[in-house]
N, C-alpha and C positions, 0 to 999 in steps of 0.2 A: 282442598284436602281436609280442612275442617269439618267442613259442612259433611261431607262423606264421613269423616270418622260420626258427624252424628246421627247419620241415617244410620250406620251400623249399627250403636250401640239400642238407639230407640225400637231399630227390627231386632236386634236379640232382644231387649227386655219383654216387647210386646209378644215375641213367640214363647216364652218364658210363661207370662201371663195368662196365654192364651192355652199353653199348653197343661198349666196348673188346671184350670179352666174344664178342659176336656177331660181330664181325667176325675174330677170332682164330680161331674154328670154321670160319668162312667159307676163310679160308685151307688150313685144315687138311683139309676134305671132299674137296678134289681134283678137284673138279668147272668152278670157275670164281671168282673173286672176285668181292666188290661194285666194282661199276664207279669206284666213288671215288677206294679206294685199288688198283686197278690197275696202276697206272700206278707205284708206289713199289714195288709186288708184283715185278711183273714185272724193274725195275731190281733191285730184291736179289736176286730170285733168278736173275738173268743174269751177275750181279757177284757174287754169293755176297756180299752187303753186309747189314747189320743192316735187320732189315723195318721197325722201331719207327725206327732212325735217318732212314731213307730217306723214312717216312712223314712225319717231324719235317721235313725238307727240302721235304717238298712241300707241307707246313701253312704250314710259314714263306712258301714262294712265295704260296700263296692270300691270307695275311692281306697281303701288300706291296700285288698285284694291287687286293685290296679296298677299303686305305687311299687307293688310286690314283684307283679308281673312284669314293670317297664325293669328294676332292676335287674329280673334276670336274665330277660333280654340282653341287657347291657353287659352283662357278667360273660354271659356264654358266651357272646361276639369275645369279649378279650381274653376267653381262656383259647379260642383258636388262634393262634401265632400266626398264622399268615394274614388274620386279620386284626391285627391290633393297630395297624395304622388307621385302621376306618376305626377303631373303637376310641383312638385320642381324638378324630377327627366328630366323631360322634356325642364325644363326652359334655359339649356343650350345648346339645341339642338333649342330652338326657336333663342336663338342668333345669331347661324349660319345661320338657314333658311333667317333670315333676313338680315344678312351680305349679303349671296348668292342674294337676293332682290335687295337689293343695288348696289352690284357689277353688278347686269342687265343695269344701266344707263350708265356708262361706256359703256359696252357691244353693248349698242344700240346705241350710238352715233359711233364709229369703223365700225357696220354692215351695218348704213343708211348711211355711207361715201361711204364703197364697194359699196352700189346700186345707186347712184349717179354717180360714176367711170364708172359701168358697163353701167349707162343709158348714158352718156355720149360716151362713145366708140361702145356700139351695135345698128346700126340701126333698124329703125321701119319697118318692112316689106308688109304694106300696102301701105306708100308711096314713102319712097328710093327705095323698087325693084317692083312699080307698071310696069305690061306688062310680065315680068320673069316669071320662077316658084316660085320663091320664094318669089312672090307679087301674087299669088293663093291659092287657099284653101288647096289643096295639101300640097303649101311649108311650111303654114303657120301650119298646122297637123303635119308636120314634124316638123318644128323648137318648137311646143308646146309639142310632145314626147321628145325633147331630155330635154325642161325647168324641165319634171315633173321626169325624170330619174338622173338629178344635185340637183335638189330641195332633193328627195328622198333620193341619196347617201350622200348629205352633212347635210341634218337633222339627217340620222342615225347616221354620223363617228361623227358628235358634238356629238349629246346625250350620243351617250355609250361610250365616255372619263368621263360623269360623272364630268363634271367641272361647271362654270357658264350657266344654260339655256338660251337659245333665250327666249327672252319675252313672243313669240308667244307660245310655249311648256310651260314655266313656269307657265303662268296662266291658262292653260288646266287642267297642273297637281292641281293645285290651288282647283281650283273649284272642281273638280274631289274627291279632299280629303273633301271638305269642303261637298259636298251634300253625300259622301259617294257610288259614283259612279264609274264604272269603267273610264279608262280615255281614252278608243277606243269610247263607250256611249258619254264622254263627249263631246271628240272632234265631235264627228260629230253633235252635237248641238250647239257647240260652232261655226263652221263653218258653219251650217245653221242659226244661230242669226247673222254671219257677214253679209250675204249673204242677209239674208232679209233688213239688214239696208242700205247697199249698194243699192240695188234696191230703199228704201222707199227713199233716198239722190239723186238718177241718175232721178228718175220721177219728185217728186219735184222740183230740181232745173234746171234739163237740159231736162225734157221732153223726156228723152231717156233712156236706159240702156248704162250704162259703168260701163266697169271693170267684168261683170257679163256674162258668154256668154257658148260655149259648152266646152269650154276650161275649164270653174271653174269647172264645172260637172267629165270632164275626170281628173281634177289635183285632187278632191276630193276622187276619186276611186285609179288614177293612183298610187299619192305619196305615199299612204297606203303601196300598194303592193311592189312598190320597195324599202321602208324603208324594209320591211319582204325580201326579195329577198338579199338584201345587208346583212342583220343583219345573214343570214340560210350562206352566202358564206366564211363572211368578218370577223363576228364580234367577234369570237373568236380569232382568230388568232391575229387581232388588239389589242383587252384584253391582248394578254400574251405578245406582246412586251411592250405594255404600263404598264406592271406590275400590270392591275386587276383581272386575272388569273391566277392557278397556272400551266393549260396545256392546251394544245389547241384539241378541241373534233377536232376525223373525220370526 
């Protein structure tokens, strides 16, 4: 049991890592960000403001929104009277949700340290390797497949350890419960509401697009598929060292 709780905790940190990782390259390709962090992209770099600080400000808003949503969740269920017996039955599973809430700021301060680390150590490939390949559209395609293949692999190996969510997935799932949506539907309105506010922010104040480009488009489609691609190879077998399976399928 030991040993599984620490395969657990080593595959969330490392998809953690990994996933900081991917999205740090993401920035760097020059092509378009992931639609998530957009919207913090685009503020720092219109304000010339910390990309990691600015992210941290927009995790902090997700996890408030979140905490908002799970209690009215909880509210509605006990203002219906033929359900209040499920709402005392409920009330101590709201305590956890909320703790897990909580534990996100934590969470997000650790994550927007990693992409400050990463933006610090990887260069920008527009203008460190302008003249190369990899200051062309070419390299810059290439270096934006492998952002959306780390994004992918370290959102899945987090998620399905089933520990505390990235802010980003937490308030997907949020909302998702709250309108009674699926949370593939959610997200991808959730990701076209970033996407549109990033634009109405990039016009406005810089007369330009930034952060928004072919690149958000392809990481919108890409990360999809290779979260499925990782979870159909990986994600069993990571389950049963980690102890949330009892065998691991074919």
């Amino acid at each position: 049991m030991k040993k599984a709780l620490i395969y657990r905790i080593v595959f969330y940190l490392l998809g953690l890592l990994v996933l900081a990782l991917g999205l740090t390259l993401n920035t760097k390709a020059g092509l378009g960000v992931s639609p998530i962090i957009s919207v913090s992209f685009s503020v720092a770099e219109i304000w010339d403001f910390n990309f990691g600080n600015t992210t941290l400000v927009l995790y902090a808003l997700f996890v408030v929104v979140e905490m908002a949503l799970h209690l009215m969740q909880y509210r509605r269920l006990w203002s219906d009277a033929a359900a209040r017996d499920i709402a005392h039955a409920k009330q101590a599973n709201l305590r956890l949700t909320l703790l897990l809430d909580v534990l996100q700021f934590p969470l997000s301060l650790v994550f927007t340290r990693f992409l400050n680390l990463f933006s610090g150590w990887i260069p920008t490939l527009e203008t460190d390797y302008a003249g190369s390949f990899l200051g062309s559209f070419p390299g810059w395609f290439l270096f934006l497949c492998l952002a959306i293949v780390l994004t992918g692999v370290g959102a899945a190996a987090s998620l399905d350890m089933r520990l505390v969510p990235n802010p980003g997935d937490g308030i997907v799932q949020a909302i998702a419960d709250t309108v009674g949506k699926s949370v593939g539907f959610t997200k991808n309105c959730f990701d076209l509401c970033n996407i549109t506010i990033t634009i109405g922010i990039s016009m406005v104040f810089a007369g330009r697009l930034t952060g928004v480009g072919v690149g958000t488009v392809v990481a919108v489609i890409g990360v999809g598929r290779v979260i499925a691609l990782f979870n159909r190879v990986a994600q069993q077998r990571m389950a049963h060292c980690a102890g949330l399976s009892e065998k691991v399928q074919a």
